[in-house]
C-alpha positions as CSV (number, residue, x, y, z in Angstrom):
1,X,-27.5,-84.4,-26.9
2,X,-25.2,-84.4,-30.1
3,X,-24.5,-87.7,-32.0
4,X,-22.1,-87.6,-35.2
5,X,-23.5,-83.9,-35.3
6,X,-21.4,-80.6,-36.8
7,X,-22.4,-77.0,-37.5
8,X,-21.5,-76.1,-41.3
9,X,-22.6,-73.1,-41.8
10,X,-22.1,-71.7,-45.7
11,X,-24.7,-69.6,-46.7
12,X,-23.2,-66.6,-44.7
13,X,-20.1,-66.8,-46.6
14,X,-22.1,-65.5,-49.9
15,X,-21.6,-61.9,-50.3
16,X,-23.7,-59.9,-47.8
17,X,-26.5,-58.9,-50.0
18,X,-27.9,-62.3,-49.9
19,X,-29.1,-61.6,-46.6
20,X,-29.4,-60.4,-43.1
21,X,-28.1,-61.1,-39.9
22,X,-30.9,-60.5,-37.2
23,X,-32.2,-62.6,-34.2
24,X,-35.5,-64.4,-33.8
25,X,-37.9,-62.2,-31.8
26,X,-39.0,-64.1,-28.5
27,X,-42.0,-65.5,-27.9
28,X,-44.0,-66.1,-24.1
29,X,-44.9,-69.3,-22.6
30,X,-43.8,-71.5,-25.0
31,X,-44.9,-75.3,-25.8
32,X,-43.8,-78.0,-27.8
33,X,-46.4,-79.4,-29.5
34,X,-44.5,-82.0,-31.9
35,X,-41.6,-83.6,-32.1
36,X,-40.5,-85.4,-34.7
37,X,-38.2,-88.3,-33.1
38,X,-37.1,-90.1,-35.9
39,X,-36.1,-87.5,-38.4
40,X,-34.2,-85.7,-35.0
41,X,-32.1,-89.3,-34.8
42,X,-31.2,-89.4,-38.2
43,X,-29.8,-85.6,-37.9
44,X,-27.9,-86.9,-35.0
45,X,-29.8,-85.6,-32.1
46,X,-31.1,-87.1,-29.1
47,X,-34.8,-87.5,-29.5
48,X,-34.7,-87.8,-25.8
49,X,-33.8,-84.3,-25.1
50,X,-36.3,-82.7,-27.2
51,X,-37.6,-80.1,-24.6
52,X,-34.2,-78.1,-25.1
53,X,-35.4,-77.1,-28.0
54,X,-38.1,-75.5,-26.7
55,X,-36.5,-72.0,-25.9
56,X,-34.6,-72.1,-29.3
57,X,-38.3,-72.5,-31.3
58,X,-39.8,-70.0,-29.3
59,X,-36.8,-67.7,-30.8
60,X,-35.4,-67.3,-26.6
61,X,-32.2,-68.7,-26.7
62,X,-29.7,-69.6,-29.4
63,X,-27.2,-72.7,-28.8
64,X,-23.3,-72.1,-29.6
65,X,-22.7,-71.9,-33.4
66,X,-26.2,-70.6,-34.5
67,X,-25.7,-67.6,-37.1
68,X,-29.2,-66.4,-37.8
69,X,-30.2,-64.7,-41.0
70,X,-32.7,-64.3,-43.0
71,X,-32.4,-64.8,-46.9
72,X,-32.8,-62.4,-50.0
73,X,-34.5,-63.7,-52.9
74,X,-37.4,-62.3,-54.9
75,X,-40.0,-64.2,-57.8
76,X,-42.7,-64.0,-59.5
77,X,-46.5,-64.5,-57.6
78,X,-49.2,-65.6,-60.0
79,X,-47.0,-64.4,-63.3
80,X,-46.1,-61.0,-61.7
81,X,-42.2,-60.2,-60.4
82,X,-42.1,-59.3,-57.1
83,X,-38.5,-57.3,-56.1
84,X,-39.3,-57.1,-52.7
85,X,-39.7,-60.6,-51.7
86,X,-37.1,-62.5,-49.2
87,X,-37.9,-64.7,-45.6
88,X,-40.3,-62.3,-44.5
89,X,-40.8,-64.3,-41.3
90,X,-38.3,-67.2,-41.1
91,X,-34.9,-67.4,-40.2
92,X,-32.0,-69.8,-41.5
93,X,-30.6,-70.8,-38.1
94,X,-27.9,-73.0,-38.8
95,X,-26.9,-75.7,-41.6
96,X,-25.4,-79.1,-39.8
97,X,-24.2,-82.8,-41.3
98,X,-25.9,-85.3,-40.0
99,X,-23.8,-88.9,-39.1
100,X,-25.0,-90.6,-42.1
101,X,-23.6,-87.2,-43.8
102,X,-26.8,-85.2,-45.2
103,X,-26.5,-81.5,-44.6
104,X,-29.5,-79.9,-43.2
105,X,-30.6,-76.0,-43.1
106,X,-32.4,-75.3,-40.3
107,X,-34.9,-72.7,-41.1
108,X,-37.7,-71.1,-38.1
109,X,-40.8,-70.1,-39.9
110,X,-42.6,-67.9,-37.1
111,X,-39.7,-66.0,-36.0
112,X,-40.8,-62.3,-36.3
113,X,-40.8,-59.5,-38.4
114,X,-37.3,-59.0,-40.8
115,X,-36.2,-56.5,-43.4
116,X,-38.5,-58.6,-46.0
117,X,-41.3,-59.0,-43.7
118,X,-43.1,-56.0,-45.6
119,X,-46.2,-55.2,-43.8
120,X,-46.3,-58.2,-41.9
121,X,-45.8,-58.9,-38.5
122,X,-43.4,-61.8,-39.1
123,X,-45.3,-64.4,-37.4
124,X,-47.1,-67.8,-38.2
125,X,-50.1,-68.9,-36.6
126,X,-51.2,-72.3,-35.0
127,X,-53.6,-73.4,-37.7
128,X,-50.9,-72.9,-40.4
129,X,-47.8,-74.1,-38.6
130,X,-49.6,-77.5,-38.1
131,X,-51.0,-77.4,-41.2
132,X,-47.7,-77.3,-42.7
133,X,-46.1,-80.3,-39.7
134,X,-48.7,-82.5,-41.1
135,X,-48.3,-82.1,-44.6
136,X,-44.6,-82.0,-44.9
137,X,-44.5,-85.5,-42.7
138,X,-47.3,-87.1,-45.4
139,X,-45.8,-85.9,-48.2
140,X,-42.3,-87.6,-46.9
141,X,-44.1,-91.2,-45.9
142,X,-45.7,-90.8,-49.5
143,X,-42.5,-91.1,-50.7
144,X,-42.7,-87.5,-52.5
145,X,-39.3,-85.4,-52.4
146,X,-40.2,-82.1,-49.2
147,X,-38.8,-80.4,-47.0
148,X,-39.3,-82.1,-43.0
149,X,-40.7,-80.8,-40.1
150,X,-38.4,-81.3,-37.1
151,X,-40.3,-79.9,-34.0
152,X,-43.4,-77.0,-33.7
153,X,-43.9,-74.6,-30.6
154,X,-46.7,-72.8,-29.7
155,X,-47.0,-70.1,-27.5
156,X,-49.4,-67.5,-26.1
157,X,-48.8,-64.2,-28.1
158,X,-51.8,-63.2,-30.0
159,X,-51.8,-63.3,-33.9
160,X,-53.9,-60.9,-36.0
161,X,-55.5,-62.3,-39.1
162,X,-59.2,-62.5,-40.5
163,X,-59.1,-62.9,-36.5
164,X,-57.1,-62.8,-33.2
165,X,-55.0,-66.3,-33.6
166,X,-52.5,-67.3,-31.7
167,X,-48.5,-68.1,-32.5
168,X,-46.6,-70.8,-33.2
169,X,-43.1,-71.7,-35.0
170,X,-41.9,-74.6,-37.3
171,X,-38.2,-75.9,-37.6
172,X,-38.8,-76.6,-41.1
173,X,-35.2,-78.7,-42.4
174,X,-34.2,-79.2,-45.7
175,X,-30.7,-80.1,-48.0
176,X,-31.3,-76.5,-49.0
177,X,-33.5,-73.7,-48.7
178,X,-32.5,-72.0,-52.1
179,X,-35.0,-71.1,-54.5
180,X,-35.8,-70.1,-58.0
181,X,-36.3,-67.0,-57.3
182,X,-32.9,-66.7,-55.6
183,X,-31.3,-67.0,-58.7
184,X,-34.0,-64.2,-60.3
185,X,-32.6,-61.9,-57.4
186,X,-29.1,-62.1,-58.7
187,X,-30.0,-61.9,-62.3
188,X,-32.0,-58.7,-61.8
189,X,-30.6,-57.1,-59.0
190,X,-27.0,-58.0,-58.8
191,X,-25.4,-59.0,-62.2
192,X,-23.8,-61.8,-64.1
193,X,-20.9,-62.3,-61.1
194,X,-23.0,-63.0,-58.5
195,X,-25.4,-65.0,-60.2
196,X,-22.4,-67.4,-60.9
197,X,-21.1,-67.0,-57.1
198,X,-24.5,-68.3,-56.3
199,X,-24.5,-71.5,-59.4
200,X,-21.2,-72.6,-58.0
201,X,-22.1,-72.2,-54.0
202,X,-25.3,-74.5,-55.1
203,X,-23.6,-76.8,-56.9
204,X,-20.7,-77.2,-54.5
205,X,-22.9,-78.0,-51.9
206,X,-25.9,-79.6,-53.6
207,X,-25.1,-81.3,-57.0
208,X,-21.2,-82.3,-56.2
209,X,-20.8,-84.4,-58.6
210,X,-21.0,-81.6,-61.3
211,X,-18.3,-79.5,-59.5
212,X,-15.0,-80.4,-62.1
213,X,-16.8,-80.0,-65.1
214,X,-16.0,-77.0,-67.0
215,X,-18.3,-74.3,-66.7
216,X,-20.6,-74.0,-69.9
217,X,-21.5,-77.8,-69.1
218,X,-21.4,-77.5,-65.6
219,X,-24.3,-74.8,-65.8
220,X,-26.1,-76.7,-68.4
221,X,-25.8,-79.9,-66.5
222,X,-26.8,-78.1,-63.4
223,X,-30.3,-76.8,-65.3
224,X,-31.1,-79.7,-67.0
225,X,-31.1,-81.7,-63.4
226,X,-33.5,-78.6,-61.9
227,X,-35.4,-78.8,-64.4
228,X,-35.7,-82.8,-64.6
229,X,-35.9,-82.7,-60.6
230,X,-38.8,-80.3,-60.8
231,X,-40.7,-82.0,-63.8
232,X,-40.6,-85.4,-61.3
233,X,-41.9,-83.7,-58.4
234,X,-45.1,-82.1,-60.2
235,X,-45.8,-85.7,-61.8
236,X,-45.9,-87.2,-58.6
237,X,-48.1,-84.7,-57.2
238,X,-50.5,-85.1,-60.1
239,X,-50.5,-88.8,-59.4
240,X,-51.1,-88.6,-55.7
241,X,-53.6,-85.9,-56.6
242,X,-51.9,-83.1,-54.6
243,X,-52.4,-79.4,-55.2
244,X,-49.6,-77.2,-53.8
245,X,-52.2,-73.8,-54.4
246,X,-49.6,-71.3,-54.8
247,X,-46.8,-72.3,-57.1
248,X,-45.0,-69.3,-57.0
249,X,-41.3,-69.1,-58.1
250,X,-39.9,-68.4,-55.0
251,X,-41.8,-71.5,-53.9
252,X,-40.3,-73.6,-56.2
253,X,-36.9,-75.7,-54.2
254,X,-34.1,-76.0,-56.2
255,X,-32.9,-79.4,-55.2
256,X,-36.6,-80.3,-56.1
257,X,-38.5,-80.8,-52.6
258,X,-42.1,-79.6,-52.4
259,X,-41.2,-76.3,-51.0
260,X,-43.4,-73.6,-48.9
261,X,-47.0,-75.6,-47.7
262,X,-50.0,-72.8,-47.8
263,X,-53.2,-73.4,-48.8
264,X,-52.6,-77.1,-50.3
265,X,-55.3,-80.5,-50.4
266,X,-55.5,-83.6,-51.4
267,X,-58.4,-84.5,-54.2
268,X,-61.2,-86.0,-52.7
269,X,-64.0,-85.3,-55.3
270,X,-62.0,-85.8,-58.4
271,X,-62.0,-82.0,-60.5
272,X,-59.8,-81.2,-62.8
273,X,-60.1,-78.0,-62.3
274,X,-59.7,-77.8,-58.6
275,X,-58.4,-75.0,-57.1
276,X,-57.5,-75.5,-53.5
277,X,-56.6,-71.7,-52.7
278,X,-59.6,-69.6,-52.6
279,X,-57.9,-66.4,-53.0
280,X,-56.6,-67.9,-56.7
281,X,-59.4,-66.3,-58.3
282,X,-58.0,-67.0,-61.5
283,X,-57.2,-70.5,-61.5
284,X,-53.5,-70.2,-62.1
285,X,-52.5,-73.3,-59.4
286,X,-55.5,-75.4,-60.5
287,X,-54.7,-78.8,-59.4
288,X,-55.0,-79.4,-63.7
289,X,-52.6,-76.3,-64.4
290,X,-49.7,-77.9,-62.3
291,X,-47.8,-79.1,-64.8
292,X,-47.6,-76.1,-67.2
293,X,-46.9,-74.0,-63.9
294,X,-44.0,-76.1,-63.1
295,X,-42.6,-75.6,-66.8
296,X,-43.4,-72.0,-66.5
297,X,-41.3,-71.4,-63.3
298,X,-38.0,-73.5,-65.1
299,X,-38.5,-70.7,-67.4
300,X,-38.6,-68.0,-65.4
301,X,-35.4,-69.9,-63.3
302,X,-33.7,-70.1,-67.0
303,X,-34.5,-66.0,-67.9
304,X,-32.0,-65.5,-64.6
305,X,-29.3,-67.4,-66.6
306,X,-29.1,-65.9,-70.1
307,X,-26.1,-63.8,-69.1
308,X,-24.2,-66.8,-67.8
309,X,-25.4,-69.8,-70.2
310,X,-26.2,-69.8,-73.7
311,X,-29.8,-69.7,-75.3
312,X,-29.3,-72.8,-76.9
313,X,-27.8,-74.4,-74.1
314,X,-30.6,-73.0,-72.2
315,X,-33.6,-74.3,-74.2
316,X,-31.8,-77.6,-74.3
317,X,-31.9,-78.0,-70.5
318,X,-35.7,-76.7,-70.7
319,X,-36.8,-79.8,-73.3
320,X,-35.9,-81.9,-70.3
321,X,-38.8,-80.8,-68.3
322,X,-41.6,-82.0,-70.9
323,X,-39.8,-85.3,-71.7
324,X,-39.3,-86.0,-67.6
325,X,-43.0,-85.3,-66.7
326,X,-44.3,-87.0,-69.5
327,X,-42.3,-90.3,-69.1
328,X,-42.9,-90.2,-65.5
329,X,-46.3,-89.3,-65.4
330,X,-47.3,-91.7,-67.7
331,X,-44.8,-94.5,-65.3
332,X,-46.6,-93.4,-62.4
333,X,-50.2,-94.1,-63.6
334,X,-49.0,-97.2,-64.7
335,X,-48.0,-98.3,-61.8
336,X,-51.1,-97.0,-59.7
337,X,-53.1,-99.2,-62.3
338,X,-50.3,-102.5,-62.3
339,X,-49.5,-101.9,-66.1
340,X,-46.0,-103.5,-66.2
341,X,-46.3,-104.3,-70.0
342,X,-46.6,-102.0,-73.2
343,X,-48.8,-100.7,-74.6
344,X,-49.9,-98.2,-76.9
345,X,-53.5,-97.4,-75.7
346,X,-52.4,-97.4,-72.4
347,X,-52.7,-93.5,-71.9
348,X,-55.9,-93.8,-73.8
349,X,-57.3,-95.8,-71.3
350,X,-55.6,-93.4,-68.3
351,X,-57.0,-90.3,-69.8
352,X,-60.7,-91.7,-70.2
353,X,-60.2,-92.6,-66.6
354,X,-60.1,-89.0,-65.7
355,X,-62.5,-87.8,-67.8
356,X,-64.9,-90.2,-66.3
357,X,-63.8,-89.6,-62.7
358,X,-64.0,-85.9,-63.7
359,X,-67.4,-86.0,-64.7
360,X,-68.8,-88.4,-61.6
361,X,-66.7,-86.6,-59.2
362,X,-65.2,-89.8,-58.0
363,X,-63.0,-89.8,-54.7
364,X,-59.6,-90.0,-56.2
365,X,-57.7,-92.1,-53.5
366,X,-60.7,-94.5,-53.0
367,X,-61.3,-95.0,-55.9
368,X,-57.1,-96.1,-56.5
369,X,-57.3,-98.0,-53.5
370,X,-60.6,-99.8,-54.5
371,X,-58.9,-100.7,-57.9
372,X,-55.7,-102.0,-55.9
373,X,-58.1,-104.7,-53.8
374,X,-60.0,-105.8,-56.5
375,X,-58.2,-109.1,-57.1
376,X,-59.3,-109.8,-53.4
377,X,-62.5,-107.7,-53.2
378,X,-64.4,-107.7,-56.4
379,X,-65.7,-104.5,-57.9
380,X,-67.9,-103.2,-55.5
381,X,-65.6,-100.5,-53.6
382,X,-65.2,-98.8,-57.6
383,X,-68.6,-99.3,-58.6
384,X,-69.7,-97.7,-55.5
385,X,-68.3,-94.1,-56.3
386,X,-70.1,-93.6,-58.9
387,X,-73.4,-92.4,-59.9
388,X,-74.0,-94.2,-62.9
389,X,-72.1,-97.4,-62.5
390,X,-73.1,-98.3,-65.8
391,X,-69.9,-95.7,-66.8
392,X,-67.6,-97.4,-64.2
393,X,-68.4,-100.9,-65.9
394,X,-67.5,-99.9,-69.1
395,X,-64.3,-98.8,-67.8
396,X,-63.5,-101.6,-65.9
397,X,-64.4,-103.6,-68.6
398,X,-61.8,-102.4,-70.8
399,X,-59.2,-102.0,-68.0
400,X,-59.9,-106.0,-67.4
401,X,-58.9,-106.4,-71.1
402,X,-56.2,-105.1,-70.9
403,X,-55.0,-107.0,-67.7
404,X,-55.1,-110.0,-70.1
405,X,-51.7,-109.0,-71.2
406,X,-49.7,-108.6,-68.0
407,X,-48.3,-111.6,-66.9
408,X,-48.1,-111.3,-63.5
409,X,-50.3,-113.0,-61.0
410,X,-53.7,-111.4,-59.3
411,X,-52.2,-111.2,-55.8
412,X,-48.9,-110.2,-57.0
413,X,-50.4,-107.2,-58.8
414,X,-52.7,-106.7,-56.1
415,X,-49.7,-106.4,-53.2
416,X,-47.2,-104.2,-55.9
417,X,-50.6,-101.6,-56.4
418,X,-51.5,-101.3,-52.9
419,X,-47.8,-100.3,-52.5
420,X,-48.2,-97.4,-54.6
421,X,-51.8,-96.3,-53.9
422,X,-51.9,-95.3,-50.2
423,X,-55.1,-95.7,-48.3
424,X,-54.6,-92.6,-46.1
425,X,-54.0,-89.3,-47.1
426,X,-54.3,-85.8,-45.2
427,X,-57.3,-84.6,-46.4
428,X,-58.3,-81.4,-45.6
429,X,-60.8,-82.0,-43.0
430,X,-58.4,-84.4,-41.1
431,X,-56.2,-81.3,-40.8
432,X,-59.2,-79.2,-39.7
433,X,-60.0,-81.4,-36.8
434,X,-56.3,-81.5,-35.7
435,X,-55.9,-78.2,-36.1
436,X,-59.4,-77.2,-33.9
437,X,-58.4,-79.2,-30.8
438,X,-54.8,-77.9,-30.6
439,X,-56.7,-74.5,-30.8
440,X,-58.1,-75.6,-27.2
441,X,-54.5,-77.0,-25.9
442,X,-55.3,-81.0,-27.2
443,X,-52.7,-82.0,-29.4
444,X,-54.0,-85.9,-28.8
445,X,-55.2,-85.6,-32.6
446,X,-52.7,-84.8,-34.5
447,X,-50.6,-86.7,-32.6
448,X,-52.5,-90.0,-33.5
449,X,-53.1,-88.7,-37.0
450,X,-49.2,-88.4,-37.5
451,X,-49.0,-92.1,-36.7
452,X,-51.7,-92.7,-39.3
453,X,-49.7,-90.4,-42.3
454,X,-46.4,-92.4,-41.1
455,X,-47.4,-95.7,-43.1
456,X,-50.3,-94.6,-45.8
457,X,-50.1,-98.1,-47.9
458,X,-50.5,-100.1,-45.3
459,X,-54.2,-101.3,-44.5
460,X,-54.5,-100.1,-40.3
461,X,-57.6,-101.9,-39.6
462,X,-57.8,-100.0,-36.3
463,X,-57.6,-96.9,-38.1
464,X,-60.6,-97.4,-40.8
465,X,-62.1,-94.0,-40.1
466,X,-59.3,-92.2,-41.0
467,X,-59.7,-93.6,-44.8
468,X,-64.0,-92.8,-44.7
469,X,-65.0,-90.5,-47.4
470,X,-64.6,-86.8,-46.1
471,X,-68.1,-85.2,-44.7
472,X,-69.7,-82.7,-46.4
473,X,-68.7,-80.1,-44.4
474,X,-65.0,-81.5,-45.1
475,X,-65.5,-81.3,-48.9
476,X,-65.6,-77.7,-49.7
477,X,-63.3,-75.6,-46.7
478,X,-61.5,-72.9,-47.9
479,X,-58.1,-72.6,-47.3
480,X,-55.8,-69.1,-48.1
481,X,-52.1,-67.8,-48.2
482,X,-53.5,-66.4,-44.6
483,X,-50.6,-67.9,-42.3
C-alpha cells in the first residue's frame, strides 16, 4: 500500500502544552465519498487501496505509527483574542515524507469533541466537509498555495445544526498545520522560551534553509518570508476574486497556504464590498478588506515576537508585506490583462476597471475570460455583461490603446491570458448542487465537477454549462461558520 512512504512524526516532541493526546471518536456506517488519487500517489500511497482508509476516516481504527493529538493554539476572531481556541474537532494524525520528499501532516477534521472543542460536539457535517474537498482541490488546480484534500467519509450519525445534518470527515494534508495564532499562544500563555522552541521547530522543519543563521537574523528572516508568503497569497486571491470569509488569525497558515475553508465564494457579480459570510455583520472579511486583514494578522503574528526579536527588526520584516502585495498584485492584473510592457497608467487603467465592473455588477471571471478571447472572438462576450455598454466601450477603447505598445502577437497574447484567467471556477451554486445530491447518497456530481475544477484554463467544450452565468437563485446563498 506504501511506496517511498515514512512516518515522521515531530509535533509531539514539542513540550506537552502544545497539545493533547486523544483518539478520534468513531463514527457508524461509514462511506468514502472522494478520493483523491493523484495527490494519494504523490504521498506515496497506492490509490488502488483507498477503501483501507475508510475505517481510519471514520476515526475506527488507527494504522501502526499514528499518534493522534490535537493542537493548542489560540487567535484573534474578527479583532477580538480568543484564549480558548485550539483543534476543537480535528486531529493531527500523523506527519509522513512522501518519495519525492515533501512532508505531510495529516489532520481529520470531523473527528469528535477534544479539550478545545468548547461547546461543540466536535463534528463536521456533509455540506461543509465537501464544501471544503471542492474548494481546497480548485484552489490547488488554480495554481493558489492550500492545504489538499486527500479522501472524505461520510457516515450516518446525525449532526445538530440550524438542523439535524448528517456527519462526515476530511483528511485535510498540508507541509504544516501551524498557525499564527500558534505563535500568539506561546507569547501569551507560555513565555519567551517556548515561543523560540516553537520558531526553531518551524523553521527546522519548514524554512531549512534559514536554520545556520544566527538567531536575531534567523527570526527576522523567518518573519520577513511569513509575511512576504502571506502578502502573495491574499494578492492572488484578490486576482482570482476569492473571498476566504473569515480571516481569522488562527486561520492564517504559516507556510502561507489558504488555510481553514468556511464560508468562502468566488465573485460572480463583481462587489467590492462583498461579503461572502453572512454572519460578518460588520464587513471585517469583505472580499475588498482582504488585503488590510492580511496585514493586520502579520501584525498580530509580529506582537507574539517582541520578546524574542527586536522592534525594529520587527517593523522591518512587516514593510515586506505592503511592498509584496503591491508588486504582485499589480503583476497579477497585468498578466490577467497581457500587459508585458511598462507602463505608468497601467494601474490607472486596472483600477477604473473595477470601478466600472463595481458599478455594472459585471461577472468577474467572464468578464476575464471574455477579455482573454477577444483576439479570436471580438467584443461581444465583454460588451454583453454590461448594462450600459457604452461604459464597457470606453474602457475597451482605452485598454486597445494601450495594447499598441506590447509587442507581442494577438494569438500569443490570447493563449498566455487564457492561461491565467480560468474559465471554471467553484461558484457557489456549483457547490450547492453537489452538496444537495450527496445529501440523498449521489456523489455522481461532485465527482464530475472535480474533474471540471482539475483543469480551469482550459476551454472543456463538453463542459460549457459549468462556465454559464450562476442563476439567480445561485447569486445571493448565504453561507456561515456553521460546519
Amino acid at each position: 500500500m506504501l511506496n517511498g512512504f515514512k512516518i515522521d512524526n515531530r509535533y509531539n516532541q514539542l513540550p506537552e502544552h502544545f497539545y493533547t493526546h486523544l483518539q478520534p471518536t468513531p463514527l457508524q456506517e461509514p462511506k468514502l465519498v472522494c478520493f483523491n488519487d493523484e495527490l494519494a500517489a504523490s504521498m506515496g500511497l497506492d490509490p488502488a487501496q483507498k477503501q483501507d482508509w475508510v475505517a481510519v476516516g471514520a476515526g475506527q481504527q488507527l494504522f501502526e505509527g499514528m499518534d493522534p493529538l490535537a493542537m493548542k493554539y489560540t487567535g484573534h476572531q474578527f479583532g477580538v483574542y480568543n484564549p480558548d481556541l485550539g483543534d476543537g474537532r480535528g486531529l493531527l494524525m500523523w506527519e509522513t515524507t512522501g518519495p519525492d520528499g515533501r512532508r505531510w501532516d495529516w489532520h481529520l477534521k470531523g473527528a469528535g469533541t477534544t479539550p478545545y472543542s468548547r461547546f461543540g460536539d466536535g463534528r463536521a457535517v456533509l455540506r461543509s466537509t465537501l464544501r471544503e474537498y471542492l474548494c481546497s482541490e480548485a484552489m490547488h488546480h488554480l495554481g493558489i498555495p492550500t492545504t489538499r484534500a486527500l479522501f472524505m467519509v461520510s457516515a450516518k450519525d446525525p449532526v445538530m445544526r440550524e438542523s439535524i445534518e448528517t456527519a462526515a470527515t476530511l483528511m485535510r494534508v498540508a507541509q504544516s498545520h501551524i498557525r499564527f495564532g500558534h505563535f500568539e499562544y506561546t507569547a501569551y500563555h507560555q513565555g519567551p522560551e517556548d515561543t523560540r522552541v516553537l520558531l526553531d521547530h518551524t523553521i527546522r522543519l519548514h524554512f531549512p534553509e534559514l536554520e545556520a543563521l544566527p538567531e536575531p537574523e534567523r527570526y527576522r528572516r523567518w518573519l520577513e518570508e511569513v509575511v512576504t508568503r502571506t502578502a502573495r497569497l491574499v494578492a492572488q486571491w484578490q486576482a482570482v476574486g476569492f473571498c476566504h470569509g473569515v480571516m481569522n488569525s488562527d486561520n492564517m497558515s504559516i507556510i502561507g497556504d489558504t488555510f481553514d475553508y468556511g464560508p468562502y465564494a468566488f465573485l460572480d457579480d463583481f462587489d467590492a464590498g462583498f461579503i461572502c459570510n453572512h454572519t460578518d455583520q460588520g464587513g471585517r472579511y469583505a472580499y475588498n478588506r482582504q488585503p488590510q486583514i492580511g496585514f493586520i494578522n502579520c501584525q498580530y503574528l509580529a506582537q507574539s515576537l517582541v520578546h524574542v526579536m527586536e522592534a525594529d527588526e520587527l517593523r522591518k520584516a512587516l514593510r515586506c508585506y505592503e511592498t509584496t502585495y503591491n508588486s504582485t498584485f499589480e503583476s497579477l492584473m497585468k498578466g490577467k490583462l497581457g500587459l508585458e510592457t511598462e507602463d505608468e497608467g497601467d494601474m490607472s487603467l486596472i483600477m477604473d476597471l473595477f470601478s466600472l465592473m463595481h458599478e455594472q455588477r459585471v461577472d468577474y471571471t467572464r468578464f476575464f475570460r471574455g477579455l482573454s478571447t477577444r483576439h479570436s472572438r471580438g467584443d461581444a462576450p465583454v460588451r454583453d455583461l454590461f448594462v450600459d455598454r457604452s461604459l464597457a466601450d470606453d474602457w475597451l477603447a482605452r485598454y486597445e490603446a494601450r495594447l499598441q505598445q506590447e509587442t507581442a502577437a494577438g494569438s500569443q497574447r490570447e493563449k498566455a491570458m487564457c492561461a491565467v484567467n480560468p474559465k471554471y471556477i467553484l461558484r457557489n451554486y456549483l457547490a450547492q448542487e453537489a452538496i444537495q445530491d450527496a445529501q440523498t447518497g449521489h456523489y455522481e456530481t461532485a465527482h464530475r465537477l472535480l474533474e471540471v475544477l482539475k483543469r480551469p484554463f482550459d476551454e472543456q467544450p463538453e463542459n460549457e454549462a459549468y462556465a454559464a452565468l450562476p442563476p439567480d437563485w445561485g447569486k445571493h446563498l448565504e453561507i456561515s461558520c456553521s460546519s
